[in-house]
C-alpha positions as CSV (number, residue, x, y, z in Angstrom):
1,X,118.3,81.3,74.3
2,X,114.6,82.7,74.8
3,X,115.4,83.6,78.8
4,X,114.3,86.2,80.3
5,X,116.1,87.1,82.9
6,X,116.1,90.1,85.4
7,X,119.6,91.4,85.1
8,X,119.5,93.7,88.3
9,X,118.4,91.1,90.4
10,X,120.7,88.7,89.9
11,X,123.5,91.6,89.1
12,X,122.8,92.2,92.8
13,X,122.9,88.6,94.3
14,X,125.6,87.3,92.8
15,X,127.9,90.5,93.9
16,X,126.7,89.8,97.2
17,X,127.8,86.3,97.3
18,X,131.1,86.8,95.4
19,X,131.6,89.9,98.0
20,X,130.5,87.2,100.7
21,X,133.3,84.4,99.3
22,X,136.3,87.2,99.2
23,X,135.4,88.5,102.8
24,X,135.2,84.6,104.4
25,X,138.1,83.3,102.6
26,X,139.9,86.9,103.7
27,X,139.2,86.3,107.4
28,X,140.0,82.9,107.4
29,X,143.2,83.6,106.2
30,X,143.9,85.8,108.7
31,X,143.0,83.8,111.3
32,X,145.3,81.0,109.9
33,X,148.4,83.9,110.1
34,X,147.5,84.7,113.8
35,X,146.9,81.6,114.9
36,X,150.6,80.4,113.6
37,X,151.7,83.8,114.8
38,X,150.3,83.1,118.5
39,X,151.6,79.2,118.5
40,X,155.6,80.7,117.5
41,X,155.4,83.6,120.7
42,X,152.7,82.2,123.1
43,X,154.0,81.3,126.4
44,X,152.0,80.5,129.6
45,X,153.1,84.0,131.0
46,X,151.7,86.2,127.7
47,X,148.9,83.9,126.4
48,X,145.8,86.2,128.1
49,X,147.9,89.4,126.9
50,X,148.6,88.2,122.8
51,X,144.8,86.8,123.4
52,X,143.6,89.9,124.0
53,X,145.4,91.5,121.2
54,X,144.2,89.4,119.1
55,X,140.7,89.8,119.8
56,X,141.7,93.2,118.8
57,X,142.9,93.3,115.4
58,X,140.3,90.9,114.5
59,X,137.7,93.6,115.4
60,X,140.4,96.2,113.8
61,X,139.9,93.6,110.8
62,X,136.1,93.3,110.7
63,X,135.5,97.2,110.7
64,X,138.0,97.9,108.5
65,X,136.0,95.6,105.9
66,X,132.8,96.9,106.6
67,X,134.6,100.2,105.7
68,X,135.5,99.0,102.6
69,X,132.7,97.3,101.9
70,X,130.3,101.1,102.5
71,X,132.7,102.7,100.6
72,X,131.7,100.5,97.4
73,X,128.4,99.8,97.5
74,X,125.6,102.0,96.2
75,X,123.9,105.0,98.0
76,X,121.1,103.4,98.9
77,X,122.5,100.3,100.9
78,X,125.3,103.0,102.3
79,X,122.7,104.6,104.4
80,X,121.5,101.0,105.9
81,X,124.6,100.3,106.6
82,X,125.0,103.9,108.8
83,X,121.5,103.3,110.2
84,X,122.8,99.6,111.5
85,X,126.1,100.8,112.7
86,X,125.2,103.8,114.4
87,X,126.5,107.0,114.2
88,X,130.5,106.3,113.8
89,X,131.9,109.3,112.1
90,X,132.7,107.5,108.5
91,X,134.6,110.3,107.2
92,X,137.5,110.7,109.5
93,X,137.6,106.7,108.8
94,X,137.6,107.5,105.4
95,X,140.0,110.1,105.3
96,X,143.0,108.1,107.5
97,X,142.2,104.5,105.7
98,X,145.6,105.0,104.3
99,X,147.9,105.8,107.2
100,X,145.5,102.9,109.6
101,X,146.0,100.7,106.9
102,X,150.3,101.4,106.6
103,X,150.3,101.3,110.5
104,X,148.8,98.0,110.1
105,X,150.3,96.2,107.6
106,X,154.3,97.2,109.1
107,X,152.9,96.4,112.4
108,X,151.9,92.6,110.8
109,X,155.3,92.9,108.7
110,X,157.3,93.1,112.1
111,X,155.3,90.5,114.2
112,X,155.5,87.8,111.1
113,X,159.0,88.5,111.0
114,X,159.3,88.0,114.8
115,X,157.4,84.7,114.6
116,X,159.8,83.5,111.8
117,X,162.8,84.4,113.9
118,X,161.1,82.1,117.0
119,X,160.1,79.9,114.7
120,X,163.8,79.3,113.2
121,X,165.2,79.6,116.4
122,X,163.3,76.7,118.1
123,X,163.8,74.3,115.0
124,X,167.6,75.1,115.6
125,X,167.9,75.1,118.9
């Protein structure tokens, strides 16, 4: 078409907004599944304490991503990343991704399946 266009560039912007998208529409879905999580078990006795936990795997949530996110991206913008997050030690992260990421998932499998047995018990009860 006679453009000229700088490949790289936009290579690089467009990732960055598609990787932008997938992480927004990720959290937000998340946030939908604990919110409907903390309307089937809140109570006025546990609400500071599933609060509180829930503050908690969203942080879980948000490191895990930027994990994920250092793990992918190219050398150079890895070592920004480490200078902005300080010095965490990324490779025991790295090496127990896995077994965080099992822990986490059956731990979500049990508490959605809690909140469907609440959930079904208060529509029949």
């Amino acid at each position: 078409f006679g453009f000229k266009v700088d490949v790289l560039f936009w290579s690089q912007h467009v990732s960055f907004i598609l990787v932008g998208i997938i992480v927004i529409t990720s959290i937000r879905g998340l946030l939908i599944t604990l919110t409907k999580f903390f309307y089937a078990i809140a109570s006025s006795k546990s609400s500071n304490a599933i609060v509180l936990c829930l503050a908690e795997v969203m942080g879980m949530y948000f490191v895990s991503s930027v994990l994920l996110m250092r793990m992918n991206v190219p050398e150079e913008y890895r070592t920004i990343i480490t200078r902005v997050l300080g010095q965490l030690d990324f490779s025991f992260y790295h090496r127990w991704f896995d077994v965080i990421f099992l822990v986490s998932a059956l731990t979500s499998i049990v508490f959605l399946y809690i909140a469907h047995q609440q959930s079904s018990s208060k529509r029949t009860g």
